[in-house]
C-alpha positions as CSV (number, residue, x, y, z in Angstrom):
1,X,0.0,0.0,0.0
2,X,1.3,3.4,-1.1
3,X,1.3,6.2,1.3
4,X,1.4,10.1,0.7
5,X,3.6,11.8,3.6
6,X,3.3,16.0,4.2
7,X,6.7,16.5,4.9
8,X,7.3,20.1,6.6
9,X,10.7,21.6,7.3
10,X,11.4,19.4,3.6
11,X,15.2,21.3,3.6
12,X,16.0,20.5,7.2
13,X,18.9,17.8,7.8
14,X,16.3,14.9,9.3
15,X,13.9,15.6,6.6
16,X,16.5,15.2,4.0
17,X,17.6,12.1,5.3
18,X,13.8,10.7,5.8
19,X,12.9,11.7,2.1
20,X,14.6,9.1,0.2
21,X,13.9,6.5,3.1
22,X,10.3,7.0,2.2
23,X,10.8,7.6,-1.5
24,X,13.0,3.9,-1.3
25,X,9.2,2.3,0.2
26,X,7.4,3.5,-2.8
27,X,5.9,6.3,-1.0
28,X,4.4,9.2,-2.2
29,X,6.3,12.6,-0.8
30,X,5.4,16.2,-0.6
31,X,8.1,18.5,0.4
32,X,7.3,21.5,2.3
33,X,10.0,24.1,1.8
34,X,10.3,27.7,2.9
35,X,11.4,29.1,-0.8
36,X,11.5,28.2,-4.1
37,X,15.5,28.5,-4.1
38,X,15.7,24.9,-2.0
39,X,13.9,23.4,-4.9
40,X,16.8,21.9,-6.7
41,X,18.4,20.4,-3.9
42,X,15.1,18.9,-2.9
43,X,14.4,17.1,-6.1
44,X,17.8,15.6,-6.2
45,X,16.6,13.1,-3.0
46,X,13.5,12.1,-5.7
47,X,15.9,10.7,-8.3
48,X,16.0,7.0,-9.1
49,X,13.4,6.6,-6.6
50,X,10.3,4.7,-6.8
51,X,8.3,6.7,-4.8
52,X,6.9,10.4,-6.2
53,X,8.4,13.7,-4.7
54,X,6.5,16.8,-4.9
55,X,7.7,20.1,-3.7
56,X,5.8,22.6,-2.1
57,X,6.6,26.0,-1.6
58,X,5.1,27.5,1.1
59,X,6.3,28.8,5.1
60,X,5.1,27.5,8.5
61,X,5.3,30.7,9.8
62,X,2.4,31.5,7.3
63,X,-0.1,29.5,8.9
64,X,-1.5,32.0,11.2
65,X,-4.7,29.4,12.5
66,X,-6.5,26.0,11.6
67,X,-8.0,27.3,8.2
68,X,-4.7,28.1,6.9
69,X,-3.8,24.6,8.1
70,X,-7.0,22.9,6.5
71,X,-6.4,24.4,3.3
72,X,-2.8,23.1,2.8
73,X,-4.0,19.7,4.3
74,X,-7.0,19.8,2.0
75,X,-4.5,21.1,-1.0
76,X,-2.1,17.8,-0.3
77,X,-4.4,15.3,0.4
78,X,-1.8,13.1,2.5
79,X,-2.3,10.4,4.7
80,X,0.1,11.6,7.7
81,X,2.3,14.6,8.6
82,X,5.3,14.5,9.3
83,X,6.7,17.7,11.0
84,X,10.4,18.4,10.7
85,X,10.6,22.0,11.0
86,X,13.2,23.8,13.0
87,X,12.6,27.1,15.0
């Protein structure tokens, strides 16, 4: 059974270890990154992988209440969260 996984903090060091650890189990990943310039390095951890990486761009510090958090779960669609976001 496939799984999709929110990952936030996507850029951080345990997130970038974790991605192609999930990727390798033919999960589904969506990276949530801060900026559009962590991108690249991002999409690197997706190659050769069976699992899909998406990236999206888009900061915690953002998410003011539990709308703003409904729409981004409700944008995803994923099966668990997984928060790895630093400060």
């Amino acid at each position: 059974m496939s799984h999709h996984i929110l990952l936030i903090g996507g850029h951080g060091k345990i997130a970038q270890l974790l991605t192609p650890l999930l990727l390798a189990r033919s999960w589904n990943v969506t990276s949530m990154i801060r900026t559009s310039e962590q991108t690249p390095a991002i999409e690197k951890l997706g190659k050769g992988q069976p699992g899909k990486l998406s990236v999206f761009v888009s900061s915690v510090e953002d998410v003011q209440d539990e709308g703003d958090a409904q729409k981004i779960l409700d944008q995803i669609k994923p099966d668990w969260v997984v928060w790895s976001a630093g400060t």
